[in-house]
C-alpha positions in Angstrom: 75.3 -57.8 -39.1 77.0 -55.8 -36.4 80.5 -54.8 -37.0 82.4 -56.6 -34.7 81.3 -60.6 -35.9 81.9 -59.4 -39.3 85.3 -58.1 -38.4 86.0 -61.5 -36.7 84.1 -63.8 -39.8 86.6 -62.0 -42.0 89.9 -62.4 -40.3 89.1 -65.9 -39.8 88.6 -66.2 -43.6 91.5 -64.7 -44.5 93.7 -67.2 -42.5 91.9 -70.1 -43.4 92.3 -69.0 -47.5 96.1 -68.2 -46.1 96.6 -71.4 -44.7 95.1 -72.8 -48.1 97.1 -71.3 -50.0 100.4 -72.2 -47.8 99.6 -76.0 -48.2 98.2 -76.1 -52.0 101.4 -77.7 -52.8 100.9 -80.6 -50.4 98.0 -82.6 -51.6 96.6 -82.8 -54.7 93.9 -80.9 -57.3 91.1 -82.9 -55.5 92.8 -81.7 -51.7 92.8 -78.3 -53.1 89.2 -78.2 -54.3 88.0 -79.5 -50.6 90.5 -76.5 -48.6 88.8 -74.0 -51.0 85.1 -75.9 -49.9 85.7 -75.6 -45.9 86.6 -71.8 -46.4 83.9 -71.2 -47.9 81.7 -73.2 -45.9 83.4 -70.7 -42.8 81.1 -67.9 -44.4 77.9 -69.6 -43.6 78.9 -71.2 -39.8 76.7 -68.9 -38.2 73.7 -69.9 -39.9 74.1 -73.3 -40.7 76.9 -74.4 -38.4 76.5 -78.2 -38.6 76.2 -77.8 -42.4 79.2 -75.6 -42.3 81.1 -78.4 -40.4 80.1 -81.5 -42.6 81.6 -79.1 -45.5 84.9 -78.9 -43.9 85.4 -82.8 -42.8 86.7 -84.1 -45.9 89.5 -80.7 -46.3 90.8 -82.3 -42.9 90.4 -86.2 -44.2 92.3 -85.0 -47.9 94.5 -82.3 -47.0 96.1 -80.4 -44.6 93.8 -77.3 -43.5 93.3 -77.5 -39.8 91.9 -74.2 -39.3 88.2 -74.2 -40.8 87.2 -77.2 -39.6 88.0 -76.4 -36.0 86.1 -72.9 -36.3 83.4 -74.9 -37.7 83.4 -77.2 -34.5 83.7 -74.5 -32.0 80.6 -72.8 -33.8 78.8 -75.8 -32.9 79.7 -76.3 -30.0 79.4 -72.4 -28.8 75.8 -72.3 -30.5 73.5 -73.4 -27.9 72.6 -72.5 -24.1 71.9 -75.5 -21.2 73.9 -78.5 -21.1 71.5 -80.4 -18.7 67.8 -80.9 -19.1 65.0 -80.2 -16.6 64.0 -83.0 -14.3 60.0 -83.2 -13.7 60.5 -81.0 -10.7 62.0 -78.0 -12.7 65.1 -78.8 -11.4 68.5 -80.3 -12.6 67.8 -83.2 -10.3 70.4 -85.6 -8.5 72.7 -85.8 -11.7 73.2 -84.0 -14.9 71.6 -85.3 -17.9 72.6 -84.9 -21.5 70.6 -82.9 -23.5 70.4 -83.5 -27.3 72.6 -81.0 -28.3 75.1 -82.2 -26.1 75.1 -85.7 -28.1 75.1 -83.5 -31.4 78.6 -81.6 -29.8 80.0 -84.8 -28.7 79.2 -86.4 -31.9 80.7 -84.1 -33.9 83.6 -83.7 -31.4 84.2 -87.3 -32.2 84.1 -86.6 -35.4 87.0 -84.4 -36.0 88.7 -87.0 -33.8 88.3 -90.2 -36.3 88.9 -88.3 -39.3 92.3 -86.2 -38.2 93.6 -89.6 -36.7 92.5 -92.4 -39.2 95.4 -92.8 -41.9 93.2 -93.3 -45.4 95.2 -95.4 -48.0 95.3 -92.9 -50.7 97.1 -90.5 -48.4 100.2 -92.3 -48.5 101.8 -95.7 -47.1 100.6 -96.4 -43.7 103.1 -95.6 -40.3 101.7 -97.5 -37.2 105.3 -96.8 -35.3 104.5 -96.4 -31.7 105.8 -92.3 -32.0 104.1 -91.2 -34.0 101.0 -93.1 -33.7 101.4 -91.3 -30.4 102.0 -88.1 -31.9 98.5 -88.3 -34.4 96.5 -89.3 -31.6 97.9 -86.1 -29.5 97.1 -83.8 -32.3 93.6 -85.8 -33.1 92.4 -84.9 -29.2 93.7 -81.5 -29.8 91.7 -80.5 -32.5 88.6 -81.8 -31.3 88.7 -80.6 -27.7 90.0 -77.3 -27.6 87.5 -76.0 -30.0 84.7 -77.9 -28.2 86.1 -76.7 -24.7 86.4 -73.1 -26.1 82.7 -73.6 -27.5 81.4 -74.7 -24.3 83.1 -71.7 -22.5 81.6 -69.1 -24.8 78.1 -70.7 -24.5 78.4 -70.9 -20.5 79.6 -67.2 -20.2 76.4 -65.7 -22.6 74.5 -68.2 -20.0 76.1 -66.6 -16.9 75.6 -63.2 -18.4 71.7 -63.6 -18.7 71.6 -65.7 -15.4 73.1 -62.2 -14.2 70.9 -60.0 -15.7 67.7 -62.0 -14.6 69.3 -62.0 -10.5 69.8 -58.0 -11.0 66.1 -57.3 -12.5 64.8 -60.2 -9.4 66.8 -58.1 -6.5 65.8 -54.9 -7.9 62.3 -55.8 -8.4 62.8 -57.4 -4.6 63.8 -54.3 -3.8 60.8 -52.2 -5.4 57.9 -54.7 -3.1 59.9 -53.9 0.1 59.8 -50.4 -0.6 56.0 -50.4 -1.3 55.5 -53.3 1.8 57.3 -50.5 3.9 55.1 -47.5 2.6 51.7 -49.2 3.3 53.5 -50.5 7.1 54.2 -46.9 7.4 50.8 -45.3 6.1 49.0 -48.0 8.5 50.6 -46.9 11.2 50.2 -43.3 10.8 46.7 -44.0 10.0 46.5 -46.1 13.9 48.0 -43.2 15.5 45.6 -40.6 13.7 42.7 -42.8 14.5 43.9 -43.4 18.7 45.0 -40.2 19.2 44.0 -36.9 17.0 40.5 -38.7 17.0 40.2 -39.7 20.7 41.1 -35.6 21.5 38.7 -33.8 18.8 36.1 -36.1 19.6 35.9 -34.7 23.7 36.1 -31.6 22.1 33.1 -32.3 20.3 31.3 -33.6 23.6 32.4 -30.9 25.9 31.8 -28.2 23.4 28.2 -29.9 23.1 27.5 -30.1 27.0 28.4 -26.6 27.5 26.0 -25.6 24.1 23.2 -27.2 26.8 23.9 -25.7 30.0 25.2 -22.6 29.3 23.6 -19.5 30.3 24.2 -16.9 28.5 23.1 -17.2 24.8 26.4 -16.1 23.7 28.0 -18.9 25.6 26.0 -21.1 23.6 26.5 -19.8 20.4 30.5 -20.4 20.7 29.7 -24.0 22.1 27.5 -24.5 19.0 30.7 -23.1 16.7 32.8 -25.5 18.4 30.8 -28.1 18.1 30.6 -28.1 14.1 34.2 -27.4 14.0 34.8 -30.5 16.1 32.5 -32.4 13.4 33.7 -31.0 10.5 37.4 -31.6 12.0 36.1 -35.2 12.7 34.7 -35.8 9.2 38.4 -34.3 7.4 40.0 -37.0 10.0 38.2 -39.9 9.1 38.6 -38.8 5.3 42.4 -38.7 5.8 42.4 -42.1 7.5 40.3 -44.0 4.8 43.1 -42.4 2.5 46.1 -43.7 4.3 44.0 -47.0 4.5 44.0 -47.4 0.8 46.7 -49.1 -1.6 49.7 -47.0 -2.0 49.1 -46.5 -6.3 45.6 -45.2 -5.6 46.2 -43.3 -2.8 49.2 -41.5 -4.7 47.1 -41.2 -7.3 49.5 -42.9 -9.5 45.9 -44.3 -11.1 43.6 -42.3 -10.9 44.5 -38.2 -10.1 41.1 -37.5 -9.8 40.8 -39.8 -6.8 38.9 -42.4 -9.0 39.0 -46.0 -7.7 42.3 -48.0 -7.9 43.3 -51.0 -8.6 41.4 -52.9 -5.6 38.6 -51.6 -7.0 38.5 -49.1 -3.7 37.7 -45.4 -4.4 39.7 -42.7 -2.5 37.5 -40.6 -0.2 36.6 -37.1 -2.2 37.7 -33.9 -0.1 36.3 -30.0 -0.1 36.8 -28.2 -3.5 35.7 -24.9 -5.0 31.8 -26.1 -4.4 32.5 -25.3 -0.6 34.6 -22.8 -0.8 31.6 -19.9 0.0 30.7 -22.1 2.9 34.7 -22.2 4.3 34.6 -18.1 3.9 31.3 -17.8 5.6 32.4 -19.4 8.8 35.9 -17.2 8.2 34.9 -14.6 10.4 33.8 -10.6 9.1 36.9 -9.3 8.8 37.7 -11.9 6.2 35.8 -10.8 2.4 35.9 -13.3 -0.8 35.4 -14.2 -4.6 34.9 -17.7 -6.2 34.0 -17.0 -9.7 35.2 -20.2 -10.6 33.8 -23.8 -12.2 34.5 -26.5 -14.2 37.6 -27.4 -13.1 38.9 -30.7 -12.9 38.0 -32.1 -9.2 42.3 -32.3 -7.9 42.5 -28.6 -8.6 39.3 -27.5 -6.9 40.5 -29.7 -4.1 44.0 -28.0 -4.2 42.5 -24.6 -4.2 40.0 -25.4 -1.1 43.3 -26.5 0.9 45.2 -23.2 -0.1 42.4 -21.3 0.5 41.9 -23.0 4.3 46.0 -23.1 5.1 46.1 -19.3 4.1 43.1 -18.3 6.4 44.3 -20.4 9.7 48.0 -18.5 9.1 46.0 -15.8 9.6 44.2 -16.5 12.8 47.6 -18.0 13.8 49.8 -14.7 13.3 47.6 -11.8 12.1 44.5 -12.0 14.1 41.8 -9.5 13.1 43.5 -8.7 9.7 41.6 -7.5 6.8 41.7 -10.8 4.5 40.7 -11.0 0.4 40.2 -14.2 -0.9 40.0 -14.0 -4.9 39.7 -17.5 -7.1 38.8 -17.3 -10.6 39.5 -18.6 -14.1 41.5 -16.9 -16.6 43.3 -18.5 -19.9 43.1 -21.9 -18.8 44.4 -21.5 -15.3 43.2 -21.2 -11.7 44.5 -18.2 -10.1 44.3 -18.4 -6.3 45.1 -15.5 -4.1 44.8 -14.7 -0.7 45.9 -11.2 0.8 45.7 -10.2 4.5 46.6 -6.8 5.8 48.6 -6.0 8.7 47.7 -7.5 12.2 45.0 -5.7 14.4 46.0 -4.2 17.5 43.8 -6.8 20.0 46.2 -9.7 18.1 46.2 -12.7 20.3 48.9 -14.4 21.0 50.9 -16.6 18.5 49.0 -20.7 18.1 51.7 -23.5 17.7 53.1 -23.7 14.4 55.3 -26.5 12.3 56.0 -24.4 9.4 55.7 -26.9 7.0 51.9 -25.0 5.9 53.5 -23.4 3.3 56.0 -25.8 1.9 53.0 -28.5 1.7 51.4 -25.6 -0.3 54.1 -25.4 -2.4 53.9 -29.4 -3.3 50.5 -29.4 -3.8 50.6 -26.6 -6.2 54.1 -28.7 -8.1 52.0 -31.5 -8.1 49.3 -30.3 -10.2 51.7 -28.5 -12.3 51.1 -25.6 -11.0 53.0 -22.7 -9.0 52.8 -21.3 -5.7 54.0 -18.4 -4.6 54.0 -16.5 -0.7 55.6 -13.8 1.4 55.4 -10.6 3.0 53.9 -6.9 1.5 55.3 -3.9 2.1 52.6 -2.6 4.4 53.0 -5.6 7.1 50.9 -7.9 5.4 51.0 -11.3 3.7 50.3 -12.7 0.3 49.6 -16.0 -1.0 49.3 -16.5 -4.8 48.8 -19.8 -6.9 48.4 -21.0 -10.4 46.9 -24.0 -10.9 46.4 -25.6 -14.4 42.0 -25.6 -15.0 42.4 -27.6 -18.0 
């Protein structure tokens, strides 16, 4: 029993023995014996409040203890939840109807009513003056409505409380759907735009690139066309991938279901990208100036995927702002972890001039790495270089 309904179950026993004790003078051995009944029946009005309040109708019939049947009746009346019942529709329909409790309440309203206004014959001679006839039938309504009204109150306010606290969790689950209905509105779009755009430009890339592979002359001419070409089809290929992605529910694509990029809960799997397995092929095609080491395997399929991306970020910041630098691309296992770094050396004198930039490579670098658990760490050498270094959790 928590503290505070015991605190409360025993100051109301200690008046009601008081007020005992204050009229045990004023009735009889047998008045006596029924007061000492209704307290006591005040200690088991939480579990057996109707029980409890048949105990304490003949103290208030016999003597003159008030104050343990009218705790009784406001237990019984405060026990219960719903004063109208359900019409077929699930609603309260065009007009309130009684439950069965509500008859039990009433009924035992009533109750206190009779018996605290009807004058027995062994109580004394009988006084039907108009005064105080009055009088008993003022204090009769009294002790039977304002415990039931009080009853009634502390029922309706648990009721409003849990009313409450069902309207909070319904808004703030409201409140979680639009947020996801505004994700997927969002990823749709960027997906549309991707698609029209980004797609629409690589694509004459590709066809231009593979005209002039035709018609050029020279056979250098149409080695560079050739370069471009697969670049235009591999960017294609990494384009659609990213679109199928954003086309996906927001859980799998988050990975919120599956981190390895299993299928979700449509039962749609998200598209795998590049990991360590191409990683030889992305260093090939990375120029000669650009030397590496993948002595790595087994590693879960997010990490190889996360290496592949920092591996492919750090080598375009190269061609971006140190063009012709000596590069060293090392990946490799050690103690559990995938170590990731890639080292460039100053920029060569025949640098060309800066590409565009966002500067967000790095930061997305950064959160890909946190994602996993993992660290990621970049920033200038001392001999005018750069250095990129990550360690990803293998296990």
């Amino acid at each position: 029993m928590r503290l505070r309904p015991a605190v409360l179950d025993a100051a109301l026993i200690a008046l009601s023995a008081t007020e005992v004790w204050a009229t045990r003078s004023m009735g009889g051995s047998l008045s006596l014996a029924v007061a000492c009944t209704a307290t006591a029946a005040l200690l088991v009005r939480r579990r057996f409040p109707l029980l409890a309040f048949a105990a304490t109708l003949p103290a208030l019939s016999l003597g003159y203890v008030w104050l343990a049947p009218m705790a009784a009746l406001y237990q019984v009346a405060s026990g219960g939840t719903g004063r109208t019942a359900p019409d077929a529709n699930g609603g309260t329909g065009s007009g309130p109807r009684v439950t069965p409790r509500m008859w039990v309440i009433g009924g035992c309203a009533a109750a206190v009513a009779v018996v605290s206004f009807v004058p027995w014959p062994w109580l004394g001679t009988i006084d039907w003056e108009p005064a105080p006839t009055i009088l008993a039938l003022l204090l009769s309504a009294l002790l039977a409505t304002a415990p039931t009204a009080l009853g009634l109150l502390s029922s309706s306010r648990r009721e409003l409380a849990a009313r409450l606290a069902e309207l909070a969790e319904s808004r703030e689950r409201e409140g979680r759907l639009a947020a996801e209905q505004a994700v997927v509105q969002e990823r749709a779009r960027l997906a549309r735009e991707m698609h029209d755009t980004v797609a629409h430009h690589i694509s004459l890339i590709a066809v231009q690139s593979g005209a002039l592979e035709v018609t050029a002359r020279s056979q250098e001419a149409r080695d560079a066309a050739g370069a471009v070409r697969e670049l235009s089809r591999d960017a294609l290929d990494e384009l659609r991938r990213m679109v199928g992605l954003l086309r996906l529910p927001a859980t799998n694509a988050s990975g919120s279901s599956d981190p390895a990029g299993g299928a979700g809960p449509a039962g749609m799997a998200a598209p795998a990208g590049p990991g360590l397995a191409e990683l030889p092929a992305l260093l090939a095609t990375a120029g000669p100036t650009v030397r590496g080491r993948v002595d790595a395997g087994g590693c879960p399929a997010p990490v190889g995927q996360a290496a592949y991306r920092i591996v492919q970020e750090s080598l375009t910041n190269v061609r971006k702002h140190a063009t012709g630098a000596e590069t060293e691309v090392d990946v490799r296992l050690s103690g559990g972890r995938l170590l990731v770094s890639v080292r460039n050396g100053p920029p060569g004198e025949l640098a060309r001039p800066l590409l565009p930039s966002g500067g967000h490579g790095i930061a997305g670098l950064r959160e890909r790495a946190a994602q996993l658990g993992g660290t990621l760490d970049a920033g200038e050498q001392p001999d005018g270089g750069f250095l990129v270094r990550a360690v990803l959790p293998a296990a």
